[in-house]
Each structure stands twice: as structure tokens, then as C-alpha cells.
PyMOL Python script that loads the backbone (N, CA, C, O; Angstrom):
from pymol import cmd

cmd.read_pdbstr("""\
ATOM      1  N   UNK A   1      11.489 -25.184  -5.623  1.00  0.00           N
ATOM      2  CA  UNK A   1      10.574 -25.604  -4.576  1.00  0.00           C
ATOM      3  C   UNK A   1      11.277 -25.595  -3.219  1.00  0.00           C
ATOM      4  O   UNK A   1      10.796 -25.212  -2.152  1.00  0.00           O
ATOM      5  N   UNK A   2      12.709 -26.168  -3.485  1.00  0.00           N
ATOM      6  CA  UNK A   2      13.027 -25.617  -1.871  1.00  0.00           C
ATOM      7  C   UNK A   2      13.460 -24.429  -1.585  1.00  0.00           C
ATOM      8  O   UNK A   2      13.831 -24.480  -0.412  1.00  0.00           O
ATOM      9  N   UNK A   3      13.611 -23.456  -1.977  1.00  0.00           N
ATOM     10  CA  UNK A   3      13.484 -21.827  -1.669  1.00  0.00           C
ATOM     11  C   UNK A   3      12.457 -21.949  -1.073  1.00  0.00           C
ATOM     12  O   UNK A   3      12.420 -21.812   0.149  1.00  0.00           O
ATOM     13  N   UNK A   4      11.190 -22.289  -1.934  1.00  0.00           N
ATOM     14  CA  UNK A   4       9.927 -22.339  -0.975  1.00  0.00           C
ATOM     15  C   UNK A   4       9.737 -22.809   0.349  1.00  0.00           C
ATOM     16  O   UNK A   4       9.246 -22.279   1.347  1.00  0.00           O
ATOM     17  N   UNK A   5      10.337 -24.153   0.089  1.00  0.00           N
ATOM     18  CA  UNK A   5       9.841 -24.493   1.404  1.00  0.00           C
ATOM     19  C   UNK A   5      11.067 -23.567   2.790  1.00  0.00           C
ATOM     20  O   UNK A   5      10.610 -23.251   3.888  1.00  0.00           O
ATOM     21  N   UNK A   6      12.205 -23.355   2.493  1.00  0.00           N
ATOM     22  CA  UNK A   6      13.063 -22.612   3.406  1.00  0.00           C
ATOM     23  C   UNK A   6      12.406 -21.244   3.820  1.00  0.00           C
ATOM     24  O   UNK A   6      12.609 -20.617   4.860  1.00  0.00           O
ATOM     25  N   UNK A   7      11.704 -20.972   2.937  1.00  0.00           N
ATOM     26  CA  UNK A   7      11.300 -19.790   3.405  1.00  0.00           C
ATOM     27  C   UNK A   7      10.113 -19.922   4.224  1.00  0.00           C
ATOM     28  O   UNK A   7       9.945 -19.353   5.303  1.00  0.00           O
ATOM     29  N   UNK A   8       9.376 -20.629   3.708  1.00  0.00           N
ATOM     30  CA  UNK A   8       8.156 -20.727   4.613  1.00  0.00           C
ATOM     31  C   UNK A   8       8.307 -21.204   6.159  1.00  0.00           C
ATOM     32  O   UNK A   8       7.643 -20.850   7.133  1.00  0.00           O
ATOM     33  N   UNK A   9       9.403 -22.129   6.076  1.00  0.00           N
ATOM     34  CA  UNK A   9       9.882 -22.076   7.194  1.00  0.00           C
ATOM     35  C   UNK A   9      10.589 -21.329   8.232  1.00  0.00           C
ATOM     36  O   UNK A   9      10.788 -21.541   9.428  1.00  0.00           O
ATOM     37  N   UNK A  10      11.007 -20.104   7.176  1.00  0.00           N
ATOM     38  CA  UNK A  10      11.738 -19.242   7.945  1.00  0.00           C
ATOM     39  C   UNK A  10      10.484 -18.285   8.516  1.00  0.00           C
ATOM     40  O   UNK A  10      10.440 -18.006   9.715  1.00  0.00           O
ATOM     41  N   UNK A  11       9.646 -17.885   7.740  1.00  0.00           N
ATOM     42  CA  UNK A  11       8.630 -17.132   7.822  1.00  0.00           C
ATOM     43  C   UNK A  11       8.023 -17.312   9.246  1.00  0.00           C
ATOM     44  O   UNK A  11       7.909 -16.325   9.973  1.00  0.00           O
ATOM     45  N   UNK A  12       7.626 -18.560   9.667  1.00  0.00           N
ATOM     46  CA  UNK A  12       7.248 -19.312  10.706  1.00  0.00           C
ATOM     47  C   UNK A  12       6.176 -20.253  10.422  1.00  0.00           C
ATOM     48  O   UNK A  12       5.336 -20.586  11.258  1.00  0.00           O
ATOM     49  N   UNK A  13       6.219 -20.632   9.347  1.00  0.00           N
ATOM     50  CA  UNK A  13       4.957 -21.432   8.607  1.00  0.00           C
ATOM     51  C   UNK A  13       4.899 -22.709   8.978  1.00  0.00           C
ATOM     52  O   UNK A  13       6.011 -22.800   9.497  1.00  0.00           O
ATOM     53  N   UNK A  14       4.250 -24.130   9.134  1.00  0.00           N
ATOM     54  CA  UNK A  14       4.259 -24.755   9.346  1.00  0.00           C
ATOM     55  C   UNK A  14       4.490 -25.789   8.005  1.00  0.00           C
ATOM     56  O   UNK A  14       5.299 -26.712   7.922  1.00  0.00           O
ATOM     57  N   UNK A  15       3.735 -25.430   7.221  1.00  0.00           N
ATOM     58  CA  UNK A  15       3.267 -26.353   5.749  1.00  0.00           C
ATOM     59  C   UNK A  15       3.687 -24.732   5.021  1.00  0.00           C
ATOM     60  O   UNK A  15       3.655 -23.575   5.438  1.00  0.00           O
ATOM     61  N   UNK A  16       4.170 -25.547   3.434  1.00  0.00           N
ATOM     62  CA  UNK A  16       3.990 -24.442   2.153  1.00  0.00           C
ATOM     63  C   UNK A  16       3.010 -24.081   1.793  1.00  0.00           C
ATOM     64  O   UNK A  16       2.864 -22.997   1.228  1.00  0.00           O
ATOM     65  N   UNK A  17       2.153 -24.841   2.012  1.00  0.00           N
ATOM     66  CA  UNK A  17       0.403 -24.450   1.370  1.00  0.00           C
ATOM     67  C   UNK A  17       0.036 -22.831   2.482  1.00  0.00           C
ATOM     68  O   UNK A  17      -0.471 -21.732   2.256  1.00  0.00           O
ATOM     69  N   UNK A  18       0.569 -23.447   3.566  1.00  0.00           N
ATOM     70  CA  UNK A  18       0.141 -22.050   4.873  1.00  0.00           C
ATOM     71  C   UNK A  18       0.919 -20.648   4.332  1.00  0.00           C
ATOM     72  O   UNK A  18       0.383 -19.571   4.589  1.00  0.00           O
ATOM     73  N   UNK A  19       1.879 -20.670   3.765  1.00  0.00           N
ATOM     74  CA  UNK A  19       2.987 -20.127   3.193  1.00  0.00           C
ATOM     75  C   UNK A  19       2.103 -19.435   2.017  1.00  0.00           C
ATOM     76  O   UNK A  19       1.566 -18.329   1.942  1.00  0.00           O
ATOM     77  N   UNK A  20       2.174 -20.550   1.124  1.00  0.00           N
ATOM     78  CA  UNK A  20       1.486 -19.952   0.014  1.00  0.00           C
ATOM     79  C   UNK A  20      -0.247 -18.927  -0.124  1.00  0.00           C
ATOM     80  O   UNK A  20      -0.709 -18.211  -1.011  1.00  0.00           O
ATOM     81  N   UNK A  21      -0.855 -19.443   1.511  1.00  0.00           N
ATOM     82  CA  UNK A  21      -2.057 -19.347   1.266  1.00  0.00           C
ATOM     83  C   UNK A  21      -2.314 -17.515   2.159  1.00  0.00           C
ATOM     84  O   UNK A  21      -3.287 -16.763   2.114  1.00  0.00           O
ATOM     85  N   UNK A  22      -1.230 -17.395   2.740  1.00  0.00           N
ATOM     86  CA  UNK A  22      -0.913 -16.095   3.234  1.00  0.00           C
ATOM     87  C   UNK A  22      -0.184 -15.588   1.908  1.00  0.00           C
ATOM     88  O   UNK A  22      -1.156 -15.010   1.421  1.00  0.00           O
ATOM     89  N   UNK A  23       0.597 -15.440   1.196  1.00  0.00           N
ATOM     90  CA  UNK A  23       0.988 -14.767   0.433  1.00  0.00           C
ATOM     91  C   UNK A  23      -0.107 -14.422  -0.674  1.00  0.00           C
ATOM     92  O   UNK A  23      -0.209 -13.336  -1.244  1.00  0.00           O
ATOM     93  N   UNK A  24      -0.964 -15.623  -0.886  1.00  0.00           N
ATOM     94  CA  UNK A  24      -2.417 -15.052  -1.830  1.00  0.00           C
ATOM     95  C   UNK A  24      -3.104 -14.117  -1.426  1.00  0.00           C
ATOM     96  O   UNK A  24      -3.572 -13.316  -2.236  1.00  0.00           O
ATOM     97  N   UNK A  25      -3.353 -13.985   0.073  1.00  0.00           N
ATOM     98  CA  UNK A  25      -3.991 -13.182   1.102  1.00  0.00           C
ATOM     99  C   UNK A  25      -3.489 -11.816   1.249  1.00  0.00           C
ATOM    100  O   UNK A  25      -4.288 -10.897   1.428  1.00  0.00           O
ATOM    101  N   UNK A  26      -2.146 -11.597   1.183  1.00  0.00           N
ATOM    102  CA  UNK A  26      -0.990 -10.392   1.093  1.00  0.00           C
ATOM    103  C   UNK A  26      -1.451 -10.098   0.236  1.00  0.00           C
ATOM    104  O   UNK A  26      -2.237  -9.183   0.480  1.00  0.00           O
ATOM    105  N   UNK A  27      -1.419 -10.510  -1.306  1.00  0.00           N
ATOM    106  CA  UNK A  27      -1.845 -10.168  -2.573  1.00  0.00           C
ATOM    107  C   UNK A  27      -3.025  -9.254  -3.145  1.00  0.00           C
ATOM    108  O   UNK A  27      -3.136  -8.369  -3.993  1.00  0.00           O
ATOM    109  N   UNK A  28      -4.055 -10.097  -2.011  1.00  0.00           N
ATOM    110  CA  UNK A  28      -5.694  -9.680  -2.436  1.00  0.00           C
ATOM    111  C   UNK A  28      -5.404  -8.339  -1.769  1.00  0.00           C
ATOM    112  O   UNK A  28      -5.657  -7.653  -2.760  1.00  0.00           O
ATOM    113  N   UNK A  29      -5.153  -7.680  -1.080  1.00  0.00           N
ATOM    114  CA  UNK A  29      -4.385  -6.180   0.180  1.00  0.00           C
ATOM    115  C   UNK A  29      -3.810  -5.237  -0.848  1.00  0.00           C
ATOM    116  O   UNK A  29      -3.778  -4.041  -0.558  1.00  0.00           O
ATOM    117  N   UNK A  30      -3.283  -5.703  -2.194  1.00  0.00           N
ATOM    118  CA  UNK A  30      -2.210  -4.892  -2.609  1.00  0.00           C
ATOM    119  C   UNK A  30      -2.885  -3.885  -3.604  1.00  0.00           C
ATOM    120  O   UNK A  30      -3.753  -4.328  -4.356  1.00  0.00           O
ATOM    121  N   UNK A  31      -2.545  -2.569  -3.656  1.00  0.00           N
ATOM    122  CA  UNK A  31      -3.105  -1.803  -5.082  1.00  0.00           C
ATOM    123  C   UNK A  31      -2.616  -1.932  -6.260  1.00  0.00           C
ATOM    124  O   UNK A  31      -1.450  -1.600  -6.479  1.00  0.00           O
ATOM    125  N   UNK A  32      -3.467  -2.466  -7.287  1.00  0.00           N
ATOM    126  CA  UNK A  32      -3.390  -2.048  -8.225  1.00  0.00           C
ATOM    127  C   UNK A  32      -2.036  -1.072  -9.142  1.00  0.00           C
ATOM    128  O   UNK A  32      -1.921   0.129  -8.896  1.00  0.00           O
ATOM    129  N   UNK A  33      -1.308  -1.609  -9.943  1.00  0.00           N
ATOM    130  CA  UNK A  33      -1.165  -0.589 -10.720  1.00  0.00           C
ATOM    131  C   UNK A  33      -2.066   0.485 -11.368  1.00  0.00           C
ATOM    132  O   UNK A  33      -2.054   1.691 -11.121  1.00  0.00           O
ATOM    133  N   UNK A  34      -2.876  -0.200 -12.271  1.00  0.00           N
ATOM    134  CA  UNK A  34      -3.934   0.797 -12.612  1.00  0.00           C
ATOM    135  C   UNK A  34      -5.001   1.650 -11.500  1.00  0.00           C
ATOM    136  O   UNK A  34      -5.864   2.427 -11.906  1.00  0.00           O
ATOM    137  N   UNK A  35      -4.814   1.410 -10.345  1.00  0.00           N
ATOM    138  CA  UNK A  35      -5.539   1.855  -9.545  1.00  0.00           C
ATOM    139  C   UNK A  35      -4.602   3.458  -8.717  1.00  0.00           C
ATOM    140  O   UNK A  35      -4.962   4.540  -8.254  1.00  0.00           O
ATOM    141  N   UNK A  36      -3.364   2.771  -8.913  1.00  0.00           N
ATOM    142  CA  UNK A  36      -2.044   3.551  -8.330  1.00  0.00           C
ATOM    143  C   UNK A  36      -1.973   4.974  -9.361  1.00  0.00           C
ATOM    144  O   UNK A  36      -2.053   6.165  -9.057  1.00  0.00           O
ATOM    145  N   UNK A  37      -1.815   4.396 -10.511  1.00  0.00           N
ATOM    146  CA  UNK A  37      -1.735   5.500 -12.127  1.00  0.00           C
ATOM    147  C   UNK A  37      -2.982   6.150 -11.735  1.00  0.00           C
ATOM    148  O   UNK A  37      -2.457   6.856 -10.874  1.00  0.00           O
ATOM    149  N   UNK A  38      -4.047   6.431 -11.687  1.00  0.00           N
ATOM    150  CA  UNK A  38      -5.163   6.695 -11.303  1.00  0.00           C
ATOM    151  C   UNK A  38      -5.160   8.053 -10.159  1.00  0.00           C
ATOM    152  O   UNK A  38      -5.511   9.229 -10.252  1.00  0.00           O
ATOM    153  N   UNK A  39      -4.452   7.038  -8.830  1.00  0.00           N
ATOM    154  CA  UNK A  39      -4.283   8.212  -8.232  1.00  0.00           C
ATOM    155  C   UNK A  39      -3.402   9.174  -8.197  1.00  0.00           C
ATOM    156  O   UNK A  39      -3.488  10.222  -7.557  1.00  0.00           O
ATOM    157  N   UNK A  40      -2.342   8.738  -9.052  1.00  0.00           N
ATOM    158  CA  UNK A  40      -0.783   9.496  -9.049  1.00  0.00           C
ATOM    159  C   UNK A  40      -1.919  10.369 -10.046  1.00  0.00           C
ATOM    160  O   UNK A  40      -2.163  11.436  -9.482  1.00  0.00           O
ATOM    161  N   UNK A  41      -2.511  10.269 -11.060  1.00  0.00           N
ATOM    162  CA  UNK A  41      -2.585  11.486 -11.919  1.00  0.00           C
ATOM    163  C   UNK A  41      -3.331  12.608 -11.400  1.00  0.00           C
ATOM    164  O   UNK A  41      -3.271  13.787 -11.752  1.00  0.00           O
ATOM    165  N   UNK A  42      -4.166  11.970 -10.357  1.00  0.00           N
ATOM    166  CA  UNK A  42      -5.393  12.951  -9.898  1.00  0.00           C
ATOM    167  C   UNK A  42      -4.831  13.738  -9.097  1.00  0.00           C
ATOM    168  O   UNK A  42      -4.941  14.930  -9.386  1.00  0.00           O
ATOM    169  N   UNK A  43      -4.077  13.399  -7.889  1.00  0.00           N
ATOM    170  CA  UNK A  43      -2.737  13.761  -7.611  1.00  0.00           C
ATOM    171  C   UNK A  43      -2.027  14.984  -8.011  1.00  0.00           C
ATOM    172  O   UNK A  43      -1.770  15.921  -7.255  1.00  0.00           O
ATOM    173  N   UNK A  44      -1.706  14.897  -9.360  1.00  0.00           N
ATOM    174  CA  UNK A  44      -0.781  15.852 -10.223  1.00  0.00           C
ATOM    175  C   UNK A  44      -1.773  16.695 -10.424  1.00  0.00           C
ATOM    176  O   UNK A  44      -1.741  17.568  -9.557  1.00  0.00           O
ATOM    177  N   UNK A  45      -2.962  16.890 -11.445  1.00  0.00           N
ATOM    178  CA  UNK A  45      -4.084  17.430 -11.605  1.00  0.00           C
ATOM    179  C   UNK A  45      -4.043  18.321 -10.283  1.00  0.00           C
ATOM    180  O   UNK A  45      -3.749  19.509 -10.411  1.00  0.00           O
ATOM    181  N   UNK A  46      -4.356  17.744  -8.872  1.00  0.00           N
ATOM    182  CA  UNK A  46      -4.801  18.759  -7.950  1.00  0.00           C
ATOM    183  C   UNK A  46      -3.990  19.800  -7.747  1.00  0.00           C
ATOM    184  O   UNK A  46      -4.188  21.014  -7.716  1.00  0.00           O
ATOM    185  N   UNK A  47      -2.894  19.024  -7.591  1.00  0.00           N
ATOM    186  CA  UNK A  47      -1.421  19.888  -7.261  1.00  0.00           C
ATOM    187  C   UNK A  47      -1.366  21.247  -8.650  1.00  0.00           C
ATOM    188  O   UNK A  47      -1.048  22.405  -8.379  1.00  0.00           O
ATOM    189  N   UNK A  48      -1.707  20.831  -9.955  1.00  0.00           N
ATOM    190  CA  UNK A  48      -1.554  21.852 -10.627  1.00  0.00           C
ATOM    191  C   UNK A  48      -2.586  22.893 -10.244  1.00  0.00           C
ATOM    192  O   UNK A  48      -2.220  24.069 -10.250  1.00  0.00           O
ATOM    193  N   UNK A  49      -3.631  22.647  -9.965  1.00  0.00           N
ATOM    194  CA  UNK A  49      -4.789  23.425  -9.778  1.00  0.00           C
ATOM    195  C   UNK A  49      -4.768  24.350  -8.191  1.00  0.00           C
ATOM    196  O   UNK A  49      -5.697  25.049  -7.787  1.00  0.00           O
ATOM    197  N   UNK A  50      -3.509  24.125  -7.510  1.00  0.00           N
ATOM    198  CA  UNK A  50      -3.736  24.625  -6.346  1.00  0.00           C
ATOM    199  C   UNK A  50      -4.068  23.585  -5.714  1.00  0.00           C
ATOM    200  O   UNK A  50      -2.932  23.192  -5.982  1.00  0.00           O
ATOM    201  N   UNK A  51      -4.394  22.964  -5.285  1.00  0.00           N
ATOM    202  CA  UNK A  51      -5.304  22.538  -4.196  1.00  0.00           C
ATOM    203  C   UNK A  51      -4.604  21.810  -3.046  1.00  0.00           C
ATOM    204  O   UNK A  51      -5.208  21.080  -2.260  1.00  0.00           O
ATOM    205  N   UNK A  52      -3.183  22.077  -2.996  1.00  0.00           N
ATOM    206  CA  UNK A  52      -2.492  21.619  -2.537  1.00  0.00           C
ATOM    207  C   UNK A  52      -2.300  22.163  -0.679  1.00  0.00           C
ATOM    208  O   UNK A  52      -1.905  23.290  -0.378  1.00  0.00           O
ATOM    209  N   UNK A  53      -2.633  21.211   0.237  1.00  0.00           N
ATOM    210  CA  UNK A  53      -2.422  21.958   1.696  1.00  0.00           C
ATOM    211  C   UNK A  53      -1.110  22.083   2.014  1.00  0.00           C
ATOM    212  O   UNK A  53      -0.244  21.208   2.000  1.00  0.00           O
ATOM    213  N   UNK A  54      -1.023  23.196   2.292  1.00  0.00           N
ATOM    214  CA  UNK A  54       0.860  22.993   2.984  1.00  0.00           C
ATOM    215  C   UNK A  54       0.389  23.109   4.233  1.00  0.00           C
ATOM    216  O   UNK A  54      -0.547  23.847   4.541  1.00  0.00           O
ATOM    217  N   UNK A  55       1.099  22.287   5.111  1.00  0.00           N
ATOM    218  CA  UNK A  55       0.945  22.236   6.407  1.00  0.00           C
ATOM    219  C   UNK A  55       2.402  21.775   6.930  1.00  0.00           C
ATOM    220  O   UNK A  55       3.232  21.109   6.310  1.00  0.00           O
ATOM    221  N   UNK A  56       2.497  22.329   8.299  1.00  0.00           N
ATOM    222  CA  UNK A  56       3.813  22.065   9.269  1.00  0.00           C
ATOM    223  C   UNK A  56       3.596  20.517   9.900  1.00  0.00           C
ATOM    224  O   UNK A  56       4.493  19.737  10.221  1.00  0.00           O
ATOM    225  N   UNK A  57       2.785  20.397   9.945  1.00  0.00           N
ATOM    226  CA  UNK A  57       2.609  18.705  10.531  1.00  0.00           C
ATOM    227  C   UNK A  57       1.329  18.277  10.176  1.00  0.00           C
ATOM    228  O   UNK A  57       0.475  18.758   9.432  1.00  0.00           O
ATOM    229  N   UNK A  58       1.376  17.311  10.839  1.00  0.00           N
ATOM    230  CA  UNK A  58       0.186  16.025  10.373  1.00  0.00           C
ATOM    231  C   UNK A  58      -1.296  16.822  11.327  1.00  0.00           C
ATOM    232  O   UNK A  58      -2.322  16.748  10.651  1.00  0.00           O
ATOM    233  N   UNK A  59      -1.448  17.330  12.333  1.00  0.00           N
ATOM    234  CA  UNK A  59      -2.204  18.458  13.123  1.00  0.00           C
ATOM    235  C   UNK A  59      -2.589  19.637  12.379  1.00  0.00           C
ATOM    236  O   UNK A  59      -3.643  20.257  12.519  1.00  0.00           O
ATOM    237  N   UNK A  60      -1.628  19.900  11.560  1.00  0.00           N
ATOM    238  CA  UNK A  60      -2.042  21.371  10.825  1.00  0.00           C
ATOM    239  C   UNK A  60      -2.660  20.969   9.901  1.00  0.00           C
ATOM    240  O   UNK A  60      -3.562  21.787   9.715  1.00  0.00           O
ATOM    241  N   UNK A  61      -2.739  19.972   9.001  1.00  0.00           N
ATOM    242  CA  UNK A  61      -3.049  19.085   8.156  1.00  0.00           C
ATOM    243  C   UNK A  61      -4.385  19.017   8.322  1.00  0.00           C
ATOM    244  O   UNK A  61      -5.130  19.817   7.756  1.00  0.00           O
ATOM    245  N   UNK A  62      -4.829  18.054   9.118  1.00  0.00           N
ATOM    246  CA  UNK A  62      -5.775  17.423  10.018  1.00  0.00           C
ATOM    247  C   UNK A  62      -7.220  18.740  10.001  1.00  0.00           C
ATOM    248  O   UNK A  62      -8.326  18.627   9.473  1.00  0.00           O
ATOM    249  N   UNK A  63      -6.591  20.024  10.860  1.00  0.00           N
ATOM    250  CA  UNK A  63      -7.003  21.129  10.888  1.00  0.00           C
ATOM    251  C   UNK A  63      -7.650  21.732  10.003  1.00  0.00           C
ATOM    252  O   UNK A  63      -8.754  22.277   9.997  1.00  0.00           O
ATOM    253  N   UNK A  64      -6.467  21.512   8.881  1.00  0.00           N
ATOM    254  CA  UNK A  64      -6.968  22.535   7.842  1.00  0.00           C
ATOM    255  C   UNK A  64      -8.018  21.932   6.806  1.00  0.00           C
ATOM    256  O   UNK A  64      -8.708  22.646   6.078  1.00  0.00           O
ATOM    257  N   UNK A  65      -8.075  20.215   6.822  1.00  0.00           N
ATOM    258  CA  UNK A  65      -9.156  19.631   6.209  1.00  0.00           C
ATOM    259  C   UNK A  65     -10.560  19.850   6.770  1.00  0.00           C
ATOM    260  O   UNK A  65     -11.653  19.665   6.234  1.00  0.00           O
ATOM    261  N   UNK A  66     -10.264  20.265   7.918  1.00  0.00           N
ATOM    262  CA  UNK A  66     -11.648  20.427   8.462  1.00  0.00           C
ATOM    263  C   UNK A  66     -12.634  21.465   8.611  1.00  0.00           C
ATOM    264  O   UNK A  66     -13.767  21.340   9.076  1.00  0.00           O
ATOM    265  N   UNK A  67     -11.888  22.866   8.009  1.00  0.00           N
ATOM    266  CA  UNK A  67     -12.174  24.201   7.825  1.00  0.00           C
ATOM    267  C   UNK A  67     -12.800  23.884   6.349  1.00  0.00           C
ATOM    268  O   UNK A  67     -13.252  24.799   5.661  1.00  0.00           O
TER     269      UNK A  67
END
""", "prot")
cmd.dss("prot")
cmd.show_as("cartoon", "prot")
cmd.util.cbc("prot")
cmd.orient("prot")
């Protein structure tokens, strides 16, 4: 418990509950494993199939999604 509270204080927290009640909040934000596996496979799938853009930058990219 005092890890906790040092940290929350370091964090800039006032109370642990404020601490704790942002880190639940961080939490609800986060993906999924199963959501992650999901996209890593679809991912692989495209990439085998071609569908892969090569582009020189984030502009060529951009570009070429839009053709």
C-alpha cells in the first residue's frame, strides 16, 4: 500500500482513490488481447494476399488509400 500511495503521489495525485480511479480509466482505453490477436491475424492474411501498400512515407500512403 505504500508503493501506492508514493506513487500516486509522485504521479501528481492528491488521494490514492484519484490514483486508482485514473488508472481504471487508463484501463477502460486499452486493447484487448483478443481484440489485438484478431488484428495481428487479419494483418498476416492481408499481407499474404498482397494487399500490402508500400509507400515512401506517410503522404504516399495517405495517397495511395485514396485511389
Amino acid at each position: 500500500m505504500l508503493e501506492v500511495k508514493s506513487l500516486s503521489k509522485k504521479r501528481g495525485f492528491v488521494s490514492v482513490s484519484g490514483y486508482v480511479q485514473n488508472l481504471i480509466e487508463m484501463d477502460k482505453d486499452l486493447i484487448s488481447e483478443e481484440t489485438l490477436l484478431r488484428s495481428l491475424k487479419r494483418a498476416q492474411k492481408e499481407y499474404r494476399q498482397g494487399k500490402v501498400v508500400k509507400a515512401k512515407s506517410l503522404a504516399d500512403l495517405v495517397c495511395s488509400l485514396k485511389k
